[in-house]
N, C-alpha and C positions, 0 to 999 in steps of 0.2 A: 438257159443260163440267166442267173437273177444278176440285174445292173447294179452295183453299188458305188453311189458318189460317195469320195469318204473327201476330198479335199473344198466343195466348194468352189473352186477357180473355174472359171469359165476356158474352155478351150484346150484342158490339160486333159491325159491319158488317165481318165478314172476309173470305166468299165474294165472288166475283168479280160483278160487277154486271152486267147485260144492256145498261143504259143506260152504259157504257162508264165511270164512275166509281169512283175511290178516292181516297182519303184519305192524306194529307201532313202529319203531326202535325194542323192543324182544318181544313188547307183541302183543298177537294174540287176532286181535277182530274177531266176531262174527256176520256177519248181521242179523241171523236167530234167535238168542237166543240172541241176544242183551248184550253178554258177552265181557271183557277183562280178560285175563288170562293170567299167567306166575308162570311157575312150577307147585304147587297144592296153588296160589294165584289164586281165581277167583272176578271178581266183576262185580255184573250187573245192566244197565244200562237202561233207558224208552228206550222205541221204538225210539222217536222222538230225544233221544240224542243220540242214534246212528246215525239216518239218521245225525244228525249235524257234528259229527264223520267223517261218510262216505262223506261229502261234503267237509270239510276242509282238508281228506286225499287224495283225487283226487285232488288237487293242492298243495302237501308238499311244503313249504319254499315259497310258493305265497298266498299275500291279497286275503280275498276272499269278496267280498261287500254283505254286513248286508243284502241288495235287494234280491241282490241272494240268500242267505241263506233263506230267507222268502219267496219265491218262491218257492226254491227246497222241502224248508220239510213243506211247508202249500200250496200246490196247488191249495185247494180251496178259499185262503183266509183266513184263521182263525187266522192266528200269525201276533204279534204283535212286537215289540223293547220287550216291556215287557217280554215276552215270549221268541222270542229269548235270553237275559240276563240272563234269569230263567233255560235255556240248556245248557247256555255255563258257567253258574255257576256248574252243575252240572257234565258237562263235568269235569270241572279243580277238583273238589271234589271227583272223580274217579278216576283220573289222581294221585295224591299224593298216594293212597296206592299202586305205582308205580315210584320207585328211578328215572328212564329214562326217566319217563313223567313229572316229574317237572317242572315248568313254561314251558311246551310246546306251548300253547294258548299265541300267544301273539293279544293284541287291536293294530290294527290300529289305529291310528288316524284318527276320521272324515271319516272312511272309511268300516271298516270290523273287520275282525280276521284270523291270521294266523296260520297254522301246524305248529313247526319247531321240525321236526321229518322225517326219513328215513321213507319213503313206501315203502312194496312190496305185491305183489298180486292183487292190485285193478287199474282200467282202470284211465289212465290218464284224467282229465275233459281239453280238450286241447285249449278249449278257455281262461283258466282261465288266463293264464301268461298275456292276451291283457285285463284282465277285470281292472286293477289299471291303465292303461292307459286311460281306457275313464272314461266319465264323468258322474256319475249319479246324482240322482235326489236329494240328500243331497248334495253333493258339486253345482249342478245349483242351492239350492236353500239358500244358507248358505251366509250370513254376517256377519261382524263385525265392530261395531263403535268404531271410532277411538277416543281416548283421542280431546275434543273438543278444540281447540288452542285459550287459552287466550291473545288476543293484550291488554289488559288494565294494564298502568305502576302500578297504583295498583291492588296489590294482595289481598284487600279484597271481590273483586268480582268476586275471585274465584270459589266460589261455585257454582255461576250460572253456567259456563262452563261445571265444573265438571257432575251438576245436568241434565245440557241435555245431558251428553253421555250417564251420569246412566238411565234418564228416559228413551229415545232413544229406548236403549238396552232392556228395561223392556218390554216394550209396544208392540215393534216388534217380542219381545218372544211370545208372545200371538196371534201373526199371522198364523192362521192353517199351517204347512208345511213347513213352513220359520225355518229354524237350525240357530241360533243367540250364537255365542261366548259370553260368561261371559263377562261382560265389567271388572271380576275380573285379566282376563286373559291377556285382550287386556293392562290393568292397566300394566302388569308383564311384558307386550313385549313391550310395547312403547317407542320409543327411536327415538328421529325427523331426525339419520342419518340414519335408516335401509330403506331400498327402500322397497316401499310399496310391490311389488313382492315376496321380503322375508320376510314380516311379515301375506301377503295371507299365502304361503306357510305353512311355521310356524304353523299359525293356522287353516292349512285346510280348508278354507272358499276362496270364489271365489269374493264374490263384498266386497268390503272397502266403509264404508262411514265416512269422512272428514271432519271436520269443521273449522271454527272458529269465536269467538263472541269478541264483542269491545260495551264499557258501555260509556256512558257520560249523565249522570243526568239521567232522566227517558229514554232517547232513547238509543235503540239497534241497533246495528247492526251486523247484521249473513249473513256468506256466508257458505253455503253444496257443498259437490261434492260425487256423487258414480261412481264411477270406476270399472269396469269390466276386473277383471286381467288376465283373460283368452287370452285378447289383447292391457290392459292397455290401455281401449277406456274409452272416461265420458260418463257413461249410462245416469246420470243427474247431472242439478246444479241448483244452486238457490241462488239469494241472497235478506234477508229481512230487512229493513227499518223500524223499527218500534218501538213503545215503553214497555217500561217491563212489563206494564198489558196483554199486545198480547204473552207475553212468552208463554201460552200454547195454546196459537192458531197456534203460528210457530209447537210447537212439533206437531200438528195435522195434518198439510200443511203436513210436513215433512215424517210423515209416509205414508200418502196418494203417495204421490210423489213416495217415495222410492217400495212403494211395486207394483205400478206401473208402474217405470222403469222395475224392477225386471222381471212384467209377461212378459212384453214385451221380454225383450231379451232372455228368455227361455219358451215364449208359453205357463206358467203354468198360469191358475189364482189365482192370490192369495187378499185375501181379508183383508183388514186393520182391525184393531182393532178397535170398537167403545171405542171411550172415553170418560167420562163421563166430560161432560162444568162444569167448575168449577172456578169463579177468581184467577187471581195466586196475591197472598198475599208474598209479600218478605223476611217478618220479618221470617214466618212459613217456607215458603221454606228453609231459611239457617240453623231453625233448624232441619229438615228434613235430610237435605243436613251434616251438622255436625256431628247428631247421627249415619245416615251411616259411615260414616268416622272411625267412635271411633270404631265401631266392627271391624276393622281393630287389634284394640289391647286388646282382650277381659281382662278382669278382674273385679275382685272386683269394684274398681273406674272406671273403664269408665261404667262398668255397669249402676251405681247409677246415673253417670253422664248423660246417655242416658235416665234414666227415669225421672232427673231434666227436662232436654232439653225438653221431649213431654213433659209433665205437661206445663212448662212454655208455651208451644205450645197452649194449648189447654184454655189457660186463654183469648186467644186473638180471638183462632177460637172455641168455643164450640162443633161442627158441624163435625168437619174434619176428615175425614176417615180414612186416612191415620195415623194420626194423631194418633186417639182411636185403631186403629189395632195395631199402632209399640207397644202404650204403653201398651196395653193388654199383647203380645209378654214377652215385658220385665220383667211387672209385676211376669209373671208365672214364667218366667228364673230365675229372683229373690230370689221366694220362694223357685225351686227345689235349688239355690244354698243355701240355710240359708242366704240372705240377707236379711230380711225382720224382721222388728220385729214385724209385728200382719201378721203374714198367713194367716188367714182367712178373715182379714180384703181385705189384696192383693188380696188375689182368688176373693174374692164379686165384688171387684173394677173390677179386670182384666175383668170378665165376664160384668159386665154392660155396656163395653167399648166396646168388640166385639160384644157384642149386639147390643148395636147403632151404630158400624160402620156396623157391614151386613145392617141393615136397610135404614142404608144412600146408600150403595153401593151395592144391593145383586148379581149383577153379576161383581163384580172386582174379578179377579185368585185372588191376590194382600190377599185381607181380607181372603176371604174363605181360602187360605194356613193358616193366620194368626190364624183362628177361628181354623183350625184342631192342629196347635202349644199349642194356650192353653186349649182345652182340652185333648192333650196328657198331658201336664206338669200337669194338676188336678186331671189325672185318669179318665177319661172319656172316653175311648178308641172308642168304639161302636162310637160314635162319630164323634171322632179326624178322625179313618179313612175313614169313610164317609165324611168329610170334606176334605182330606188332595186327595181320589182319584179321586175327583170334582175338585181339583184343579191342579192336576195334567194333568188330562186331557185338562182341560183350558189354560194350560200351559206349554206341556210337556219340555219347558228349567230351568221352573225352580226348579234346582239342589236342594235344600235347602226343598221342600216341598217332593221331591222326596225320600231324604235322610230320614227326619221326616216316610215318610209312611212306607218306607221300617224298621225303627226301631220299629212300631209299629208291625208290620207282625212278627217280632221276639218276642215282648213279648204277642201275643193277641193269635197268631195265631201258634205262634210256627214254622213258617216258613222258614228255611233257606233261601230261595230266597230272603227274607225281607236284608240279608246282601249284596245278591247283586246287590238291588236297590240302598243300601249305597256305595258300591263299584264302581255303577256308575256314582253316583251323584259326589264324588272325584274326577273320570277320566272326565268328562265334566267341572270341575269348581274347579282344583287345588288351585286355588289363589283367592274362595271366601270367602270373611271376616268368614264365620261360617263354614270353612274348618276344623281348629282345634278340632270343635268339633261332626263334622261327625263321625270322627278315637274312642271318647266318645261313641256315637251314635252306632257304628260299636263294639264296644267293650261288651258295655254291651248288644247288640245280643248278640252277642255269651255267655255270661252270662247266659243270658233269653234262652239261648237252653241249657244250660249246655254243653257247647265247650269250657272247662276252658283251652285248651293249644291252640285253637284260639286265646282267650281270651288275652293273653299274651303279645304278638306283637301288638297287636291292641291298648292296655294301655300303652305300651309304646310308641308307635305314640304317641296315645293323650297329652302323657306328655312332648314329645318333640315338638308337635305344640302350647302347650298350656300350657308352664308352670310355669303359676303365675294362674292354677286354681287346685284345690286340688281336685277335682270326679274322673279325672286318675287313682289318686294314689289310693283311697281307692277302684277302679273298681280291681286295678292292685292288691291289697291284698284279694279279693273275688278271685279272677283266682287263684290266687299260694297259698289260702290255702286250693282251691277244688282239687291241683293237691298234697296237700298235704305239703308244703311248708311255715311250718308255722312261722319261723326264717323268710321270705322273705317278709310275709304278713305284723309281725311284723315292719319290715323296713320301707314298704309302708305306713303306717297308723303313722305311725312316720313321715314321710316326709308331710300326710296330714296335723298332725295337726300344723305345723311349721306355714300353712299359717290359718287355723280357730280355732287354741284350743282343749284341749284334750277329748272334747265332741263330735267334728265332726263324728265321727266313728259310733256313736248312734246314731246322729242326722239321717246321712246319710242311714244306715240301716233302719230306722223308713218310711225314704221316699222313698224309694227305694220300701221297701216291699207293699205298697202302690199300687205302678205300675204292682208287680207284682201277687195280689191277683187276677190280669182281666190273670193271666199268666194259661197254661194248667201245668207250672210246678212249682204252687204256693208254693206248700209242701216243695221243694227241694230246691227251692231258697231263701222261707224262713229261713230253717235250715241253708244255708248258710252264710248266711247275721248276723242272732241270734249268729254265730260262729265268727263274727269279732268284735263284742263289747266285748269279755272278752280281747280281744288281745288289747286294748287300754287302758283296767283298768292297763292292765301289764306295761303297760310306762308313767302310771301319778305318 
């Protein structure tokens, strides 16, 4: 057996232990029995989150790349991103009944996860310090579109700029193995003096692609550039001449292009998205283009105002996919939030709408996320998540559908890992418009598992991401009167009703328990829920 000092200290346990034991700043794991322990504290751990354990402790205070990790503890292949998340959730959920392993597990960005923790006892993995220096197969294969550079003195042809970074971004998410930055992120960092090397950097992505568009009457014109920052060389360029009916024939050229510079310079194949031919219509685009916009500032009013916008959308296009998806979407968001004054007229409507848009579209990621959205918000679960992990996989950038599955895994299935699908969908798309209500999302998980001092933190994220919508509050008075805290829940349900009336509390309960009849902890969440409508008679 080969000796390895990893600490240095004279007289401490550094050679490798026969009894399968090393040291994690006090606590002593276990590779045989798949334990942590300290003092007569024990907790144990799957097989497979130990091997995870054992790999990130063989390079303390060094990145360790996601690749590697799927390697080392699935040698034949069997794991996945999925799977790995679902380890290093449970790692960090081990970690906490342990004061010195507190945030130990830190994410990389764009890259791995790191220990940061003293080892002793286990053999150094001595490649690992040169593994953040090369380049793997997510950073060769990652991009980000850049905010599309509007030349036209007027600004109301905005949108269309806008509209091709947002589509751009969409489209090439859906490129098997292509890692695509939020366009909500690229939004957060854009700024025309940063050198394009420090906003690669920044967001961890290797090629940048550039534009910019210029309008006069029906003709366009667009010029692209993708850069390879690896030597800040132009992998490609393009410029097109043409008029605004050809708008989604350019998006087509474009991706074709791009994901074919791409193989080139890194030898992988990669295969473009089929897109479905469809004329581009400008009046619809801008309302398209618009309603994205407004979830930028969720509430009551821009709510309603995004379900004006598709409606008026759809007087002009009957037909449009996109179109009956968003407003499907909204409709269901509507009723969960009490906007709506016939519910069931909304639900009838919402579903005829996704109905005709699968039909118009049945292989778009796009609808099918949309289709697993409103049948979670109906109760439909069985469903929702059969829709939402069709689209996921069709899709795996996009964050938003990611998040949805993962809160259903929390109420259907009872599944803690369901929070750290939401957990990841966050860390990938900080600055997407329905961020605010991931931490909503994430919250009542923990609800739906009964982890009411999870719970906690979590609602009040949501209410400081989002606080002109009142579900926080009344999440955040189900948590603190299951921890007992009935003065505090009081508060909360006080603060809901400031923004919908001193009904919200019942109303909220009513739809709530709804979601969670399809729950394994139907009984409990009920009695919970039942327990916060007297606490609102108590403040009318």
């Amino acid at each position: 057996m080969t000796n390895a000092t990893l600490s240095g200290e004279k007289g401490e346990p550094d050679d490798q232990r026969l009894d399968g034991t090393f040291f994690v700043n006090d606590i002593a794991a276990n590779k045989f029995d798949h334990s942590l322990s300290l003092d007569d504290q024990v907790e144990h751990v799957e097989p497979k989150v130990m091997d995870l354990l054992v790999q990130l402790a063989a390079a303390p205070r060094q990145p360790v790349n996601r690749s590697d990790l799927l390697d080392a503890i699935w040698p034949d292949g069997g794991g996945g991103d999925e799977s790995l998340t679902r380890l290093v959730y449970q790692l960090r959920r081990a970690f906490k009944s342990f004061p010195s392993f507190a945030g130990a597990i830190k994410t990389v960005s764009k890259f791995g996860y790191r220990l940061d923790a003293s080892v002793k006892g286990l053999a150094a993995n001595k490649k690992a310090s040169k593994l953040f220096a090369a380049p793997t197969r997510e950073y060769n294969l990652s991009i980000a579109i850049l905010p599309i550079a509007d030349h036209n003195a007027d600004a109301e042809n905005r949108y269309l700029a806008d509209g091709m970074s947002r589509d751009l971004t969409s489209l090439l998410a859906t490129t098997p193995m292509l890692f695509v930055t939020p366009h909500s992120s690229v939004l957060a960092l854009s700024d025309d003096n940063m050198p394009l090397a420090t906003i690669a950097e920044t967001l961890g992505c290797r090629f940048l692609l550039s534009g910019s568009f210029r309008r006069q009457g029906n003709e366009i014109r667009l010029r692209f550039e993708l850069v390879d920052t690896i030597d800040s060389s132009l992998a490609w360029s393009e410029k097109y001449n043409t008029v605004l009916d050809q708008f989604f024939e350019v998006q087509s050229d474009v991706l074709l292009n791009v994901s074919t510079a791409i193989s080139a310079r890194v030898r992988f194949a990669l295969e473009p998205p089929a897109v479905a031919r469809r004329p581009f219509q400008n009046d619809v685009y801008r309302i398209l283009q618009t309603a994205e916009t407004l979830r930028y500032s969720y509430g009551k009013d821009s709510a309603l105002e995004i379900t004006r916008l598709l409606r008026e959308g759809l007087k002009i296009t009957p037909d449009h996919a996109a179109l009956r998806a968003g407003l499907a979407v909204q409709l269901s968001q509507n009723v969960v939030s009490q906007w709506e004054d016939d519910p069931k007229a909304a639900e009838q409507i919402a579903f005829e709408h996704i109905e005709a848009a699968l039909a118009k579209e049945p292989a778009n990621a796009e609808v099918i996320a949309a289709a697993g959205i409103v049948n979670a918000m109906f109760h439909r679960q069985a469903e929702a998540i059969g829709f939402l992990r069709r689209a996921v996989e069709m899709d795996p950038n996009n964050a938003h559908a990611l998040a949805m599955l993962g809160w259903q895994m929390c109420l259907v299935e009872s599944d803690p890992n369901g929070i750290a699908l939401i957990e990841s969908a966050e860390y990938r798309a900080p600055h997407h418009p329905r961020f605010g209500l991931w931490a909503t999302y994430r919250a009542t998980g923990h609800l739906f598992l009964l982890h009411y001092a999870s719970a906690v933190p979590a609602c009040k994220q949501a209410i400081s991401r989002t606080p002109n919508y009142y579900q926080p509050r009344l999440s955040l008075a189900w948590a603190l009167l299951g921890l007992g805290d009935r003065k505090g829940a009081e508060t909360a349900i006080r603060e809901a009703e400031k923004f919908e009336g001193t009904g919200i509390a019942r109303k909220f309960a009513e739809e709530v328990k709804q979601w969670t009849n399809n729950s394994p902890n139907a009984a409990e969440c009920a009695t919970a829920l039942d327990n916060l409508i007297p606490l609102s008679g108590n403040l009318e």
